[in-house]
C-alpha positions in Angstrom: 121.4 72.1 -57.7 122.6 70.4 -54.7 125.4 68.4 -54.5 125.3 64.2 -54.7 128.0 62.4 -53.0 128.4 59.3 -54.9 130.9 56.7 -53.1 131.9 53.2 -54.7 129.8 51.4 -51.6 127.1 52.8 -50.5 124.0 51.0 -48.2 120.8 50.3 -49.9 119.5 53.2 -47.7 121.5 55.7 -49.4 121.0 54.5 -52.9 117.7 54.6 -52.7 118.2 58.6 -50.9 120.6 59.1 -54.0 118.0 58.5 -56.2 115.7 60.1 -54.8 118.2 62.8 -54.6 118.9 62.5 -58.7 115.0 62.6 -59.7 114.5 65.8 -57.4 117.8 67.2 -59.7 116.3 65.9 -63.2 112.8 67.6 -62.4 114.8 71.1 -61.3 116.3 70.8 -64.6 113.5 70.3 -66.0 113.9 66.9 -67.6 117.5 67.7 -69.4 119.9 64.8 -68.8 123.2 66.7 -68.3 126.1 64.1 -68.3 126.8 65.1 -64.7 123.3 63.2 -64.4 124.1 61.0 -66.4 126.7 59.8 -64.5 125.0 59.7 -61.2 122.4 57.6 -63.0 124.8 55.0 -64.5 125.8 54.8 -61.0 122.6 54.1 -59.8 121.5 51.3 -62.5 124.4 49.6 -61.7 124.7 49.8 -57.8 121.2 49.9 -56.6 120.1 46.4 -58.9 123.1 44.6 -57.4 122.4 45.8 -53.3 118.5 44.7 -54.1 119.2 41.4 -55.2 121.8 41.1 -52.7 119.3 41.8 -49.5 116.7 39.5 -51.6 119.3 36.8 -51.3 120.2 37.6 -47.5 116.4 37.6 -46.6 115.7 34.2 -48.8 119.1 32.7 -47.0 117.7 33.7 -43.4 114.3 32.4 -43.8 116.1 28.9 -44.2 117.9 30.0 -41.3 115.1 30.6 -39.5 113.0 27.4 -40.6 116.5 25.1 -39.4 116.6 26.7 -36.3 112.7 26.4 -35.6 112.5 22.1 -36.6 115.9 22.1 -34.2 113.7 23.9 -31.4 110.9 21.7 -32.3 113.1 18.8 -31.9 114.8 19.6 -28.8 111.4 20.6 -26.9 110.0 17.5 -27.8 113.2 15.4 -25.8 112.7 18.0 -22.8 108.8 17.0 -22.9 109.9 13.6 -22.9 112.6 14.1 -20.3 109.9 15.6 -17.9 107.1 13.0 -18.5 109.7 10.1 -17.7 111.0 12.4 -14.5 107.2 12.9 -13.3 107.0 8.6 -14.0 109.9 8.1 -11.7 108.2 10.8 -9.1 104.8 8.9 -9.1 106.5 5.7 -8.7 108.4 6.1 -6.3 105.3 7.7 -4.1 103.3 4.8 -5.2 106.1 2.3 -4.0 106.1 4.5 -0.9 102.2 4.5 0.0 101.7 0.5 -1.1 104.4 0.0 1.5 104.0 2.6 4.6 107.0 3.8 4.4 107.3 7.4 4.3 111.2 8.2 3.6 113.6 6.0 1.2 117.3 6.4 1.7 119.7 5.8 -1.0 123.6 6.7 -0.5 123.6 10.2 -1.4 119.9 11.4 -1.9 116.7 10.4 0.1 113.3 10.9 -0.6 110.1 11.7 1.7 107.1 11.8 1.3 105.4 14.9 3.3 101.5 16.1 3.5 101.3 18.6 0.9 97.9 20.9 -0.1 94.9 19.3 -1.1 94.6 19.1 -4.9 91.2 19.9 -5.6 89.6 17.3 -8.0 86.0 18.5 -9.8 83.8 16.9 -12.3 81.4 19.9 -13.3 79.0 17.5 -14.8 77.9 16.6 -11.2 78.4 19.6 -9.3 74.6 21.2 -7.9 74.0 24.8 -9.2 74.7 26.1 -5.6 78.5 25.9 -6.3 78.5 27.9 -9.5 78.1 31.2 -10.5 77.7 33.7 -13.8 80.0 35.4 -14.8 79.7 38.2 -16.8 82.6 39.9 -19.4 83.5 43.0 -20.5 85.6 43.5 -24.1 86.2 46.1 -26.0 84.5 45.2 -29.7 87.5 45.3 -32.3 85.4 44.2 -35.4 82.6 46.9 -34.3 85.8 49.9 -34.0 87.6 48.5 -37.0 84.4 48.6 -39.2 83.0 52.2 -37.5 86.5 53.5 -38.2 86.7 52.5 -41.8 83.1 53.9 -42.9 84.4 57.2 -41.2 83.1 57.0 -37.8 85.7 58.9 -35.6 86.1 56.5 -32.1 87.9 58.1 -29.3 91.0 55.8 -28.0 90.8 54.2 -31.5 92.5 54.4 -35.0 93.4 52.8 -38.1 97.4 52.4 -39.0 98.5 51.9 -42.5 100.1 48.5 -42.4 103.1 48.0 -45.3 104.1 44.3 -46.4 107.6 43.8 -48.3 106.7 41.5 -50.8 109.6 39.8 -52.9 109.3 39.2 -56.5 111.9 37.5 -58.9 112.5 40.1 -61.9 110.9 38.4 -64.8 112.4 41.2 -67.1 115.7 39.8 -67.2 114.8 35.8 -67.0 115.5 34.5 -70.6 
């Protein structure tokens, strides 16, 4: 039988590899619980429910975390939205002040602003345009539903395959609610 290390803390990683470890040395024995097991299993039952519902408690605590931090980011993007629109107010303005008048620069004691010819901004209403001025276009995609359903009746598809997909789903242990 191979050896088990077995320190005081140890990473849910390596309990989980220490029991895997202990079941691989019960079936060599062919089920007979020496106490040398035995030990290595008390260690087990009382390490590896501890680290699980420690990591259950670190996940629960940073999904909080994470909801906090995503209302804050909602909240803050929705003063730089408002920051912007009242900028691009101030920007249209002072152009409209600028056009009424005639004037094409404003001069203030540090800053000045001018007005220069920019682009043309292209303005289109497509209800009205005449069919001259369009044209089809036509779309190439690949057909995930088609693949996905070819490849699960069995159909091999080059460039294509299905990937097991695990979830971590946590439950509280109704065995030891009272």
């Amino acid at each position: 039988m191979s050896e088990i290390v077995v320190r005081e803390k140890q990473s849910l990683r390596e309990l989980v590899s220490f029991a895997a470890e202990l079941m691989n040395e019960l079936v060599e024995s062919g089920g007979v619980l020496t106490p040398e097991l035995e030990a290595k299993l008390n260690v087990i039952e009382l390490s590896l429910p501890e680290k699980v519902d420690a990591y259950a408690f670190v996940m629960q605590k940073l999904e909080f975390e994470a909801e906090y931090w995503k209302k804050q980011a909602e909240t803050y993007n929705k003063i730089k939205t408002a920051c912007q629109n009242a900028r691009d107010r101030i920007k249209d303005n002072l152009k409209l002040a600028m056009k009424e008048n005639g004037i094409n620069e404003l001069k203030g004691i540090d800053h000045k602003f001018k007005l220069t010819n920019g682009t043309f901004s292209l303005v289109i209403d497509e209800s009205e345009i005449d069919d001259i001025y369009k044209k089809r276009v036509e779309e190439i995609v690949v057909d995930k539903k088609r693949i996905e359903e070819d490849l699960k009746a069995g159909v091999p598809v080059k460039g294509a395959r299905l990937d097991p997909v695990y979830t971590l789903r946590p439950y509280v242990n109704k065995a030891v609610i009272k």
